[in-house]
DOKESE-729312 format. One line per field, with one value per residue (C-alpha): residue number from 1; residue in three letters; x negated, y negated, z negated. Coordinates in nm, 3 decimals. Layout:
residues N
k NUM,...
r ALA,...
px X,...
py Y,...
pz Z,...
This chain:
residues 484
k 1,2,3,4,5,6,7,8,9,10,11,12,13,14,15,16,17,18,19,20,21,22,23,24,25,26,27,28,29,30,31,32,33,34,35,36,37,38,39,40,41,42,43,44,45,46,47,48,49,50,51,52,53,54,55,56,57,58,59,60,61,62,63,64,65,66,67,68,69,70,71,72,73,74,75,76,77,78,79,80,81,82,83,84,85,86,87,88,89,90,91,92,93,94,95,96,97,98,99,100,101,102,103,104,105,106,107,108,109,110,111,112,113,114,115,116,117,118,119,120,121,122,123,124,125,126,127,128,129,130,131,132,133,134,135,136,137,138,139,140,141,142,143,144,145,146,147,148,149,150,151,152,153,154,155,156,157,158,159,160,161,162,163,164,165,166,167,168,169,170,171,172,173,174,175,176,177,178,179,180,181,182,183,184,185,186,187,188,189,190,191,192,193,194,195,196,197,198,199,200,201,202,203,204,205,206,207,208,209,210,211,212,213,214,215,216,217,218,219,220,221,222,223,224,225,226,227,228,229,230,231,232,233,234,235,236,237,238,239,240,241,242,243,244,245,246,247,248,249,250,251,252,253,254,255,256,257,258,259,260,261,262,263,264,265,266,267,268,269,270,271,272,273,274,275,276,277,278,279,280,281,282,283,284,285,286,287,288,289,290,291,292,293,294,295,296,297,298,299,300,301,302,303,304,305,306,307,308,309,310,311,312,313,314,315,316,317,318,319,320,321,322,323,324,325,326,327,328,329,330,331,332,333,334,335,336,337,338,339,340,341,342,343,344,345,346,347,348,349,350,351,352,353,354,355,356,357,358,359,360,361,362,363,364,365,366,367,368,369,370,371,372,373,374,375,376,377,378,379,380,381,382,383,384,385,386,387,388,389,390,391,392,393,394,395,396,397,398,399,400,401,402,403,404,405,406,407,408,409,410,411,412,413,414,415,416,417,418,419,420,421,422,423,424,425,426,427,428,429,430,431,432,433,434,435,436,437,438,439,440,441,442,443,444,445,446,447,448,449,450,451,452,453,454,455,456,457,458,459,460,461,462,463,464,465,466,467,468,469,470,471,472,473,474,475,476,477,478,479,480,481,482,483,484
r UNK,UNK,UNK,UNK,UNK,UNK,UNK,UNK,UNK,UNK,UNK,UNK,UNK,UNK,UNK,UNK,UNK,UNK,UNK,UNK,UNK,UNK,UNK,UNK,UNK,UNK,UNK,UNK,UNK,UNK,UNK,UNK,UNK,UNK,UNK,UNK,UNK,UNK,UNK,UNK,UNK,UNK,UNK,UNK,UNK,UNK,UNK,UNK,UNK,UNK,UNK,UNK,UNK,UNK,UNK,UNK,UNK,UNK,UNK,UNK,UNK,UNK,UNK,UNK,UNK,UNK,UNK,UNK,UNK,UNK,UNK,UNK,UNK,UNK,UNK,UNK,UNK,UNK,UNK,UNK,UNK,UNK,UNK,UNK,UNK,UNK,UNK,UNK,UNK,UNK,UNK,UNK,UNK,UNK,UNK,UNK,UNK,UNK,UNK,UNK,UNK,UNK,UNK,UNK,UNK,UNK,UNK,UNK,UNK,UNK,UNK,UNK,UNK,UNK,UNK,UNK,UNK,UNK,UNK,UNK,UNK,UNK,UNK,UNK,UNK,UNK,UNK,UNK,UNK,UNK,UNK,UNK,UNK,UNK,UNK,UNK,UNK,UNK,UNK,UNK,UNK,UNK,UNK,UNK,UNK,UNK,UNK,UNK,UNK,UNK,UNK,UNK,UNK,UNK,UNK,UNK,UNK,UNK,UNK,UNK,UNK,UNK,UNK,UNK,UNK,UNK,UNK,UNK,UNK,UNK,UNK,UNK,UNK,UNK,UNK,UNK,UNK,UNK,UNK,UNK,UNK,UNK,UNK,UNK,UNK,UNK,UNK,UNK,UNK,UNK,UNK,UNK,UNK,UNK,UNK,UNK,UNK,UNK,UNK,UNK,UNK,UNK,UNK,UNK,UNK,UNK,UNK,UNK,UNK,UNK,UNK,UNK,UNK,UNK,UNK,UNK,UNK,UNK,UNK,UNK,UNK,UNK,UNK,UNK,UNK,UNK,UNK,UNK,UNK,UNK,UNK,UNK,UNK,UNK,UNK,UNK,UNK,UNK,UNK,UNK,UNK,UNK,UNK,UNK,UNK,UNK,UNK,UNK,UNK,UNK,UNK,UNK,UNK,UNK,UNK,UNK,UNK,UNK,UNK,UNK,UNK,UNK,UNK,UNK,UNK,UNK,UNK,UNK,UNK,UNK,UNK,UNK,UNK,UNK,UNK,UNK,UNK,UNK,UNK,UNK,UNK,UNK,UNK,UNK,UNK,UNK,UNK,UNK,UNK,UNK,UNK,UNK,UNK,UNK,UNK,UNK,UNK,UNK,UNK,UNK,UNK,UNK,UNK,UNK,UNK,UNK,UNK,UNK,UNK,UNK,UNK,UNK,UNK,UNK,UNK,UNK,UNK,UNK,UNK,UNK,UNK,UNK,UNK,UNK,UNK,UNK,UNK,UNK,UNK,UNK,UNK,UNK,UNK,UNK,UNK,UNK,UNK,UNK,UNK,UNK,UNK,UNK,UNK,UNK,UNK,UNK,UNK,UNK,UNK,UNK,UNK,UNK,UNK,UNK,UNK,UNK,UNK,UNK,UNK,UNK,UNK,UNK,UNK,UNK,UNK,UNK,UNK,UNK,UNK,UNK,UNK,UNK,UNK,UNK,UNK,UNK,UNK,UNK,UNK,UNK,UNK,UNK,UNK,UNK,UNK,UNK,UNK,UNK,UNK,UNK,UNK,UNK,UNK,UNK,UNK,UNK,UNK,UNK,UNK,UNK,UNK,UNK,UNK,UNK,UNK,UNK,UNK,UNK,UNK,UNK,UNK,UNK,UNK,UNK,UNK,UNK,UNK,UNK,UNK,UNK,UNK,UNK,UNK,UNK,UNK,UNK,UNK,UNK,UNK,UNK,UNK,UNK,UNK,UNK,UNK,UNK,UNK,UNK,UNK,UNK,UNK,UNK,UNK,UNK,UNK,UNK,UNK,UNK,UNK,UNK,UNK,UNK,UNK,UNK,UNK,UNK,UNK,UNK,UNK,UNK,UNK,UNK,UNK,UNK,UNK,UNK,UNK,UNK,UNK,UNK,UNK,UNK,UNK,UNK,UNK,UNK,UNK,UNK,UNK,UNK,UNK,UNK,UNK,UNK
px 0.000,-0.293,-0.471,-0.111,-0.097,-0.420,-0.392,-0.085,-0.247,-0.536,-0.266,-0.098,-0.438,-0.486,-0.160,-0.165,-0.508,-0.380,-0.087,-0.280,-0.508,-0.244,-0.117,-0.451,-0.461,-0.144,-0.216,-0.572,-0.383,-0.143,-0.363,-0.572,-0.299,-0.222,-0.532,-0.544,-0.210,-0.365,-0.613,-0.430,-0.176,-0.480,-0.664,-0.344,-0.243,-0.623,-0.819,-0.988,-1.375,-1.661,-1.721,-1.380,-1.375,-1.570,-1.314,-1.120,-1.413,-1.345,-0.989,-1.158,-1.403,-1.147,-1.126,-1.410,-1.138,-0.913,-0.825,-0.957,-0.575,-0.498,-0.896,-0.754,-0.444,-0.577,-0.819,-0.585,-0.340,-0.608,-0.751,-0.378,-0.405,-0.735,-0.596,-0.290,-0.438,-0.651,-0.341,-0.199,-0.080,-0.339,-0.596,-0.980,-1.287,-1.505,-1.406,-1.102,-1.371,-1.631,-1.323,-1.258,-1.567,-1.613,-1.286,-1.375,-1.678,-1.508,-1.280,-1.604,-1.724,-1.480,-1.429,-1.789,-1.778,-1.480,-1.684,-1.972,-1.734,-1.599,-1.937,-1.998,-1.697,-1.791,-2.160,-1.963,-1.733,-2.024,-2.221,-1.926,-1.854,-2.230,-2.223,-1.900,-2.068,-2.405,-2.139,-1.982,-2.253,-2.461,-2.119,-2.068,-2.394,-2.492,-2.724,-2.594,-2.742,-2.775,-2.848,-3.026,-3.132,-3.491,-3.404,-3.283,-2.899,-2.668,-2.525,-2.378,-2.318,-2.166,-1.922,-2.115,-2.352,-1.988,-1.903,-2.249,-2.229,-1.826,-1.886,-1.671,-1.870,-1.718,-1.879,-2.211,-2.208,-2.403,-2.556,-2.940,-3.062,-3.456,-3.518,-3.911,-3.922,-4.204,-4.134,-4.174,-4.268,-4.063,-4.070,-3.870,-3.691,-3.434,-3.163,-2.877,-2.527,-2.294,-2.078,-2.301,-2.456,-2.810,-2.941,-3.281,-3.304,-3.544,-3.537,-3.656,-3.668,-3.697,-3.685,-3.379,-3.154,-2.801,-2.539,-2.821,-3.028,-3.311,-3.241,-3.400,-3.195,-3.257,-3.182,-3.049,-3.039,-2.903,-3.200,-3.033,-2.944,-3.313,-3.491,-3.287,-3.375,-3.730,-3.701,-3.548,-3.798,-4.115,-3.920,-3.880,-4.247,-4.361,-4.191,-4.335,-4.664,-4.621,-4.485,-4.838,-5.015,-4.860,-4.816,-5.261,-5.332,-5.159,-5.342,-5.649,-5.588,-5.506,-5.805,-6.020,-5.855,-5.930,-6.310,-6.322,-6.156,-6.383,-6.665,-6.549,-6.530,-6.906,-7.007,-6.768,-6.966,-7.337,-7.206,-7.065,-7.424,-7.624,-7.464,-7.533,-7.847,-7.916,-7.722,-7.939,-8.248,-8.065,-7.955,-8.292,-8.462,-8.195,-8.285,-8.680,-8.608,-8.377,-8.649,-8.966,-8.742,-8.653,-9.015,-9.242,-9.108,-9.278,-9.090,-9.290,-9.132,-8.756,-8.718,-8.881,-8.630,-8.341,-8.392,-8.426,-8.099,-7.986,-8.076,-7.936,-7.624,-7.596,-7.733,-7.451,-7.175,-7.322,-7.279,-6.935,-6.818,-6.985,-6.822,-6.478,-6.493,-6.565,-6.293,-5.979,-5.719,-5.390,-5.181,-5.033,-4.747,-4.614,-4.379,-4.622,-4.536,-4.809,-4.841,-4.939,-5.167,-5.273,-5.363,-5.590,-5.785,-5.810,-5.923,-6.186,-6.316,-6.374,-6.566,-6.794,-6.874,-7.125,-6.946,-6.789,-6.477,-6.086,-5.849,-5.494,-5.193,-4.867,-4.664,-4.302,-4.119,-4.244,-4.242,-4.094,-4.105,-4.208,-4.346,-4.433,-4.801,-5.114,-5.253,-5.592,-5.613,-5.398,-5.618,-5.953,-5.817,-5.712,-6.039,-6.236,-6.076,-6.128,-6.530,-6.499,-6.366,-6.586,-6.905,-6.808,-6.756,-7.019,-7.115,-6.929,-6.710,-6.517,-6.149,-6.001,-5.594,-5.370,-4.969,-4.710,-4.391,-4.115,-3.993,-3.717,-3.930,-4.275,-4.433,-4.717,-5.018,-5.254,-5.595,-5.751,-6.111,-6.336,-6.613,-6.843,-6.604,-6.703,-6.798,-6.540,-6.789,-6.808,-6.416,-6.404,-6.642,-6.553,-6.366,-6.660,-6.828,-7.176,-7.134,-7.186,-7.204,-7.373,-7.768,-7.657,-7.381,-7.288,-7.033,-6.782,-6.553,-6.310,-6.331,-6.206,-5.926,-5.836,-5.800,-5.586,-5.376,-5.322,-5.241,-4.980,-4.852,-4.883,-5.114,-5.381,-5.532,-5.811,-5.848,-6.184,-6.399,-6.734,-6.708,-6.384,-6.277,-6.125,-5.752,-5.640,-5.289,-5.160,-4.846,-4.728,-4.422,-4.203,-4.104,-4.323,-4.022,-3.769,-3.991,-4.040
py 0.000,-0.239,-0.145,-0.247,-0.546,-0.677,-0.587,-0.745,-1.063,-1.043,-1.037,-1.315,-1.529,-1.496,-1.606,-1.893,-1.993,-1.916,-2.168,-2.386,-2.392,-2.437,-2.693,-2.876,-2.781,-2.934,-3.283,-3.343,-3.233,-3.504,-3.773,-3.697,-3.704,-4.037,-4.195,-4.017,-4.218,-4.535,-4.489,-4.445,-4.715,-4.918,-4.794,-4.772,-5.148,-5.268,-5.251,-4.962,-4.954,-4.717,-4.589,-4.661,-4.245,-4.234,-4.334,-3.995,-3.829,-3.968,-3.722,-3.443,-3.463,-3.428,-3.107,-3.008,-2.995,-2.758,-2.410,-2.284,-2.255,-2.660,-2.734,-2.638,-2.777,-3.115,-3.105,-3.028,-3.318,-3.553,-3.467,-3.525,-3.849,-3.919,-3.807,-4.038,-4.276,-4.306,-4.343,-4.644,-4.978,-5.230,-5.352,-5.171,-5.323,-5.105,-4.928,-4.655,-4.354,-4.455,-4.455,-4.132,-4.020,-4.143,-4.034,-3.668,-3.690,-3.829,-3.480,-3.228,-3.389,-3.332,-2.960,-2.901,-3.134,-2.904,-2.600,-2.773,-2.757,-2.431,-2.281,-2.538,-2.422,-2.030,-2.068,-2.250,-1.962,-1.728,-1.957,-1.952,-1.530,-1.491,-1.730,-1.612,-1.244,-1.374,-1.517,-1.193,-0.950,-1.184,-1.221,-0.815,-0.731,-0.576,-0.803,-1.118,-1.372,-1.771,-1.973,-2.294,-2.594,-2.712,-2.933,-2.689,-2.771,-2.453,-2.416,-2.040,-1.742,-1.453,-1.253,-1.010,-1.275,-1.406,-1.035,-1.009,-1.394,-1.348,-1.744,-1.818,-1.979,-2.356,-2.392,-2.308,-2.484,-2.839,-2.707,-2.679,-2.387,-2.372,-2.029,-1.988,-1.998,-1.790,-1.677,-1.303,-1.199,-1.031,-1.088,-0.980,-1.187,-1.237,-1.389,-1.560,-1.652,-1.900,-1.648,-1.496,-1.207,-1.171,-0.899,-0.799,-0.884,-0.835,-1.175,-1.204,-1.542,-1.537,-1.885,-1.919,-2.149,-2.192,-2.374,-2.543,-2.675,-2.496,-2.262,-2.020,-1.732,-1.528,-1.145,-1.114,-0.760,-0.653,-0.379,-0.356,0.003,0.044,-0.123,0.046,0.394,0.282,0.178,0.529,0.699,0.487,0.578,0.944,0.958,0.819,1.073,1.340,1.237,1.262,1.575,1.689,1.476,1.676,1.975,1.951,1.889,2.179,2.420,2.256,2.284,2.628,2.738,2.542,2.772,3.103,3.012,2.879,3.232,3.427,3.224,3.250,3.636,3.661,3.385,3.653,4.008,3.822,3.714,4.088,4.190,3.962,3.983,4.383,4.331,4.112,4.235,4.552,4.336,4.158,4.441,4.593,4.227,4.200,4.540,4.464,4.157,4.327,4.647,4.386,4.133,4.453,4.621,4.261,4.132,3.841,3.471,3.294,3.480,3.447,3.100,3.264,3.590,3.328,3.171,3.450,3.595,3.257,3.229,3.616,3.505,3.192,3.405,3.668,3.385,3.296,3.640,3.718,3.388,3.525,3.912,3.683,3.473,3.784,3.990,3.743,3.962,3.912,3.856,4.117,3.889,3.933,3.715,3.523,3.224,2.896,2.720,2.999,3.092,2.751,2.741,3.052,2.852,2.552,2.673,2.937,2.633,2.443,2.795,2.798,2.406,2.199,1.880,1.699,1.577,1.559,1.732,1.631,1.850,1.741,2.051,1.952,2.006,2.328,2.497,2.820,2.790,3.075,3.142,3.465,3.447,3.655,3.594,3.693,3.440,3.151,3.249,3.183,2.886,2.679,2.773,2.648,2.288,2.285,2.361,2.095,1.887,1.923,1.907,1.569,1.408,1.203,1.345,1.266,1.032,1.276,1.265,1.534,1.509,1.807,1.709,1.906,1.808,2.036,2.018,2.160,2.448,2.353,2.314,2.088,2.001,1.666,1.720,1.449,1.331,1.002,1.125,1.000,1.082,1.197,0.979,0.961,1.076,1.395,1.449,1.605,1.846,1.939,2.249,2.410,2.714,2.670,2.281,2.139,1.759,1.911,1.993,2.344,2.524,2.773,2.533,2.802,2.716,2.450,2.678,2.983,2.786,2.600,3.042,3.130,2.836,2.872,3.292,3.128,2.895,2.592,2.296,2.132,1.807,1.555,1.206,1.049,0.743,0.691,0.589,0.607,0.976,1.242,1.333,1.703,1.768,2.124,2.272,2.626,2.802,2.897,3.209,3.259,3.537,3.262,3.058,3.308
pz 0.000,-0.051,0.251,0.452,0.266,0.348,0.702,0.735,0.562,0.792,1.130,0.956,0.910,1.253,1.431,1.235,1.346,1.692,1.643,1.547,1.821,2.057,1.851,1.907,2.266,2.327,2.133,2.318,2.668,2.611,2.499,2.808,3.044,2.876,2.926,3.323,3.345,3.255,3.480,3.800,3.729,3.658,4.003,4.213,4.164,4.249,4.490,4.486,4.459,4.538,4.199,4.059,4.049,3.793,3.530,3.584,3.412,3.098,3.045,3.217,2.963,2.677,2.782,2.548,2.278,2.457,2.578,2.934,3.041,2.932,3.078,3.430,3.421,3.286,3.571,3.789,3.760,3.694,4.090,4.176,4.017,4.188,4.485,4.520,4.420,4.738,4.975,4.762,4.996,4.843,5.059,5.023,4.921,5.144,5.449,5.438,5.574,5.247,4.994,5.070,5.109,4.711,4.611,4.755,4.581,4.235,4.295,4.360,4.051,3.889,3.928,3.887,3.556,3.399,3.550,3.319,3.024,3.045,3.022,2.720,2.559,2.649,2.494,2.196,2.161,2.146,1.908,1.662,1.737,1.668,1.363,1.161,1.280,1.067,0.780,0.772,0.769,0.503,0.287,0.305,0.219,-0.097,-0.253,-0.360,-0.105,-0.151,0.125,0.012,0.225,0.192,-0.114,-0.280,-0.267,-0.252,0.108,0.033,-0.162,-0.088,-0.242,-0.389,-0.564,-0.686,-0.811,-1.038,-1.155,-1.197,-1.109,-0.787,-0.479,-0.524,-0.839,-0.675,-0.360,-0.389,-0.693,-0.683,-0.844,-1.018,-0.865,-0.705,-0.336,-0.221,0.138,0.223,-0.142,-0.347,-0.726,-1.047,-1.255,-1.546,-1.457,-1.733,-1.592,-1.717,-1.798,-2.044,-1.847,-1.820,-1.547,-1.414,-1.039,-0.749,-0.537,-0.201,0.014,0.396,0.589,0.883,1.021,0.911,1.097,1.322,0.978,0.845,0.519,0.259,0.220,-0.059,-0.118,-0.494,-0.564,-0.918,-1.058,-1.420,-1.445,-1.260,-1.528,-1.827,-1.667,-1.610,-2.002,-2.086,-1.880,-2.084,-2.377,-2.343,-2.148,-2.520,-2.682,-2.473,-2.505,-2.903,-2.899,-2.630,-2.831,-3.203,-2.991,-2.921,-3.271,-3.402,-3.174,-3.265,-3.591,-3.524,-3.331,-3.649,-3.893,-3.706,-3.678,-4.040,-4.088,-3.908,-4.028,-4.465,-4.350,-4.224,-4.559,-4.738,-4.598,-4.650,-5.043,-5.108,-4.984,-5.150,-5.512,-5.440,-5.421,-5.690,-5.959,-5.996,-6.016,-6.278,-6.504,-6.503,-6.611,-6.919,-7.021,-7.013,-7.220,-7.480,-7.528,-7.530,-7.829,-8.004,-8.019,-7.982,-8.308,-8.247,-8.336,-8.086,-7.775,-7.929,-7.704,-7.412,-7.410,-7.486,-7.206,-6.978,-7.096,-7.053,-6.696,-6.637,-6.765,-6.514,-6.244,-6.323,-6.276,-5.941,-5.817,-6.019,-5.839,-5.432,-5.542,-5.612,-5.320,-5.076,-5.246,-5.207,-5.092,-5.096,-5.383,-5.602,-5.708,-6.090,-6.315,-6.507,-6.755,-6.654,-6.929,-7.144,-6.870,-6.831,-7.233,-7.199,-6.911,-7.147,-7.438,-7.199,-7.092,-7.398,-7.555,-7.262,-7.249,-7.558,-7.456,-7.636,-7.438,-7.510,-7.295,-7.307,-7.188,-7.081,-7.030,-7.159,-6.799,-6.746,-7.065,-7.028,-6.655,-6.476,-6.116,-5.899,-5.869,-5.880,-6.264,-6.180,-5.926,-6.059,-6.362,-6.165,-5.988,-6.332,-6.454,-6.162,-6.137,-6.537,-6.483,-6.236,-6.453,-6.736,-6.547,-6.395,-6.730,-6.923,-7.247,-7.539,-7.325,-7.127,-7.096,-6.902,-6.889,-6.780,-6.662,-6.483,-6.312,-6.172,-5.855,-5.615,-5.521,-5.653,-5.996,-5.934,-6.155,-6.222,-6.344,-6.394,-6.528,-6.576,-6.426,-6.149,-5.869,-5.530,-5.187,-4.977,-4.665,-4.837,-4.919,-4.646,-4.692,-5.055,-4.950,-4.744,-4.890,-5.084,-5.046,-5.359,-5.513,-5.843,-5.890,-6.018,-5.846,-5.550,-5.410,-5.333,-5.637,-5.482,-5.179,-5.367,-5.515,-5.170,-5.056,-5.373,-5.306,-4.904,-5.036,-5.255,-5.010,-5.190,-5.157,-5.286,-5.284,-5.439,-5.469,-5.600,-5.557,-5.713,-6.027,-6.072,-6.154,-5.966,-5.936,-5.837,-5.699,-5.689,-5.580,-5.665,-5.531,-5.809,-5.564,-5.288,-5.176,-5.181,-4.990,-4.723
């Protein structure tokens, strides 16, 4: 039903343009038959002169106003005129042969005059086809177009540009616009409407002529949704690159842990081997210094044998700790209650140590709390941050302070001394077997608990700066089954 209707407007459009045509035909037909009329009355009531003729050009001419069907006619009757004119009583300036010879010629004339015009009006005709053609095709097109004279004074927009503004074309015509004429380049811009809108466009300006005056014409095309899918693109090319980026990482990570594996096996293997080794060696040197004390009997080699037993004993740590490290299997999980557990490492520690140094414990939240754990493990892994601990302390200074917190899933511990603290260039190396910040030492105790903890699946981490004390953060599972 819309189609019909605008058809039928279309059809309507044009007969009245037609109508009106004629109607303009017919008024610049009359007023040059008027003015032919004038003329022959004038030149058939004088004497007529050679060039006298040549005022019956001036209604043929009006026939640059009018149809090719009212063009003949006029010319027509204005010959006729012409022509009677000639045979007209009065007497003749020149001869009768040469006023006919100049009226014949004022007819040829004439005809070839209104010849003249029809071809006028028929390149005219084409002009105008050819123009509205141009009008059409630039108002139709898909980018909004504005034709601008070389001042910058709106001659044109089309309808699309009036679709993406919402503006209608009045309001822009005679307006001069501050948009950057650079012929033949495209560029980019932001555009804001009146209306409110603000859309990404691609311009493009290309020098012409319209309606016989030189123009820019510029190519408006509307690249919003472009630029938001460009955007959405960047956006999710961002997020892919995180995830490559996380998904890298984690297999590097990955491939680190299986060669620090494989390598804390081999460390593991040549520690099982060497503790072997040495702790015959060992045994039989304690048992030479026990037989020569018991049959010397001699005071002055007491401090000698005391300090060989002394050094046997320290010697047997270092290999009960390699034998410990090398053994790590996996937990054999039992119900056991921490802080009673806990208060055996505590008060181990404090035995073994000739420091004096205070140790506080704050156990309230997790008194009575029990996890699933391996106690011979949890047991050496309280013990070793405690040594830790104690060895970083000054002497008769130390303060070593013990807190625990429960959590959703966790129960996690503070230790925390005043002792020299650690550099942070060698945080990160804390955790590696047989490295050690202490002048005594194996340096595989924080890496035996770091293995007892990852067994457990819970985590551990230490904060320190030098001179400021060290703070240890542990997390056990209160069920490592749950977890699972």
């Amino acid at each position: 039903m819309k189609i019909k209707n605008v058809k039928e407007g279309i059809i309507g459009q044009d007969n009245m343009n037609t109508e009106n045509k004629r109607g303009e035909d017919a008024l610049f037909f009359m007023i040059s038959q008027l003015v032919a009329i004038l003329i022959f009355v004038w030149d058939f009531k004088t004497p007529s002169g050679p060039i006298v003729w040549m005022f019956y050009i001036i209604p043929i001419s009006l026939s640059l106003k009018m149809g090719v069907f009212f063009t003949v006619i006029n010319t027509l009757l204005t010959n006729i005129y012409l022509l009677t004119a000639l045979f007209n009583s009065l007497p003749y300036l020149l001869p009768q042969p040469i006023v006919v010879y100049n009226r014949l010629m004022g007819l040829t004339a004439g005809w070839i005059l209104t010849v003249f015009l029809l071809y006028i009006k028929k390149l005219r005709n084409a002009f105008e086809l050819s123009n509205a053609s141009f009008q059409e095709l630039i108002d139709k097109n898909p980018d909004g177009v504005i034709v601008m004279d070389k001042k910058g004074k709106v001659l044109f927009v089309n309808s699309t540009l009036q679709s993406i503004s919402g503006r209608p074309a009045r309001e822009y015509v005679g307006e001069i616009l501050g948009i950057p004429l650079v012929n033949r380049e495209s560029a980019e811009v932001n555009v804001a409407f009146r209306s409110g809108k603000t859309k990404f466009a691609e311009i493009r300006v290309v020098e012409s002529w319209w309606q016989t005056e030189k123009a820019n014409i510029i190519f408006l095309r509307d690249i919003t949704e472009r630029k938001q899918a460009e955007e959405v693109l960047k956006r999710d090319n961002t997020v892919l690159e995180a995830l490559v980026e996380e998904k890298t990482r984690r297999a590097l990570q990955m491939q680190q842990e299986v060669e620090r594996a494989k390598r804390l096996s081999d460390i593991g293997t040549l520690a099982a081997t060497i503790a072997h080794e040495l702790r015959n060696p060992l045994a039989a040197i304690s048992l030479a210094a026990l037989n020569i004390g018991r049959k010397a009997q001699n005071p002055d080699l007491a401090p000698n044998l005391e300090n060989i037993q002394k050094k046997i004993t320290e010697s047997d740590k270092i290999i009960n700790n390699l034998l410990f490290y090398s053994r790590l299997r996996p937990p054999h999980l039992e119900k056991i209650f921490i802080n009673a557990l806990l208060e055996e490492c505590v008060e181990a520690a404090q035995k073994q140590t000739k420091k004096k140094l205070a140790i506080q414990r704050d156990l309230a939240t997790t008194q009575h709390q029990a996890i699933e754990a391996d106690p011979l493990q949890i047991k050496e892994l309280f013990s070793n941050l405690l040594n830790n601990a104690i060895d970083a302390v000054p002497e008769g200074q130390g303060q070593i302070t013990i807190q625990s917190f429960s959590e959703e899933i966790f129960l996690k511990f503070i230790v925390k001394d005043n002792g020299d603290g650690i550099d942070r260039n060698m945080l990160e190396k804390i955790f590696d077997p047989f490295f050690s910040t202490k002048a005594k030492g194996t340096g595989l105790g924080l890496s035996v608990c770091r293995q007892i903890v990852d067994l457990h699946r819970g985590r551990l981490e230490i904060e320190s700066e030098k001179k400021k004390g060290t703070v240890v953060h542990l997390w056990l599972l209160k069920s490592i089954a749950q977890e699972r």
